[in-house]
C-alpha positions, 0 to 999 in steps of 0.5 A: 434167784434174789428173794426179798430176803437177799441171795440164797445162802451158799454151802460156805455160808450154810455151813458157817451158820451151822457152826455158828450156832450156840448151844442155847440156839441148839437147845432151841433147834431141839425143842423145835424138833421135838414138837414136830417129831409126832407122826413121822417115822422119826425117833429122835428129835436130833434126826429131825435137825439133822435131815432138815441140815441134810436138805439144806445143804443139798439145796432142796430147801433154799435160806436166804441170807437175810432172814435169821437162820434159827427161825428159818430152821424152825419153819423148815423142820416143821416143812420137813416133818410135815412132808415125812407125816404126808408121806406116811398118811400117803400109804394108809389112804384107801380109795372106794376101789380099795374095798373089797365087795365083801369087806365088813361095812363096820370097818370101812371108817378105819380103812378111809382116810389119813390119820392125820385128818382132823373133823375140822379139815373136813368142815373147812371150805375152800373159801374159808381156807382162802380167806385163813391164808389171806389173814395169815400172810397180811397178819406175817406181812404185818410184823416182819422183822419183829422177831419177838412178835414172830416167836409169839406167833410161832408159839400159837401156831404150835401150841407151845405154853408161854414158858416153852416159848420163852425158853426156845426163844430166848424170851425174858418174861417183860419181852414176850409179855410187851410182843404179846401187848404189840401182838394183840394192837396189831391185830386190833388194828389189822381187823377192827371190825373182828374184835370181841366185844 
């Protein structure tokens, strides 16, 4: 099925734009892996490009021809990584049937939960995460197909410094400075009334 993107790639065009890929859009797709590879069970950030290619080509992950392969490949090794770590904190959850009776009290904390549950994942509510995904997906929708704009964004969702960013993407100091200038305007624009004073 068409996606607003175009047709889904085929093999042939998968693999032409794995062959097509430079040695700085390699570098790139390394670095990329290397700030997801945290939690998986995974050693090599190489691995993680590689089962994200094996996933492409199987078709259980779809890219469309439209989008640009090596920011697309950027949101599927962080879904890929993300479905590895969920996997893993799937074995160390533990129910309240779990327990035992005469199980310590003092280490019920450690025998709960994820590892990967942060104290602001258990304050959030469900209308707070609603209306976080409502300002993501109009702030995306927003600056689609600004590419500099969205490496920006892509660099604040994971935390990379200015100078990471700009060496994964390929960013002279004046082009992330201007995308960080277009950034900030668009967003004054999408939520004027949210502007620090």
């Amino acid at each position: 099925m068409d996606s607003k993107y175009g047709a889904a790639a085929t093999l042939d065009q998968i693999e032409d734009a794995i062959e097509c890929l430079t040695d700085a859009d390699w570098g790139r797709l390394r670095k990329m892996a290397k700030a997801n590879l945290w939690g998986t069970r995974l050693d090599d950030p190489e691995e993680l490009v590689n089962e994200t290619f094996e996933r492409l080509i199987s078709g259980s992950r779809t890219w469309n021809i439209g989008m640009a392969f090596v920011p697309w490949m950027r949101g599927a090794i962080k879904s890929v990584a993300d479905g590895l770590r969920n996997r893993r904190a799937a074995k160390l959850e533990a129910t309240a049937t779990d327990l035992a009776v005469d199980c310590d009290p003092d280490a019920a904390p450690d025998i709960f939960g994820s590892e990967e549950t942060t104290p602001l994942d258990l304050i959030l509510t469900e209308e707070a995460r609603a209306m976080a995904e409502s300002d993501l997906a109009k702030i995306a929708a927003h600056f689609k197909g600004d590419q500099n704009v969205e490496w920006i964004l892509i660099g604040i969702e994971d935390d990379l410094k200015p100078e990471e960013l700009r060496e994964i993407a390929g960013l002279t100091l004046t082009q992330y400075e201007t995308a960080r200038r277009k950034l900030r305007r668009g967003l004054d624009r999408l939520f004027p009334t949210r502007r620090e004073k």
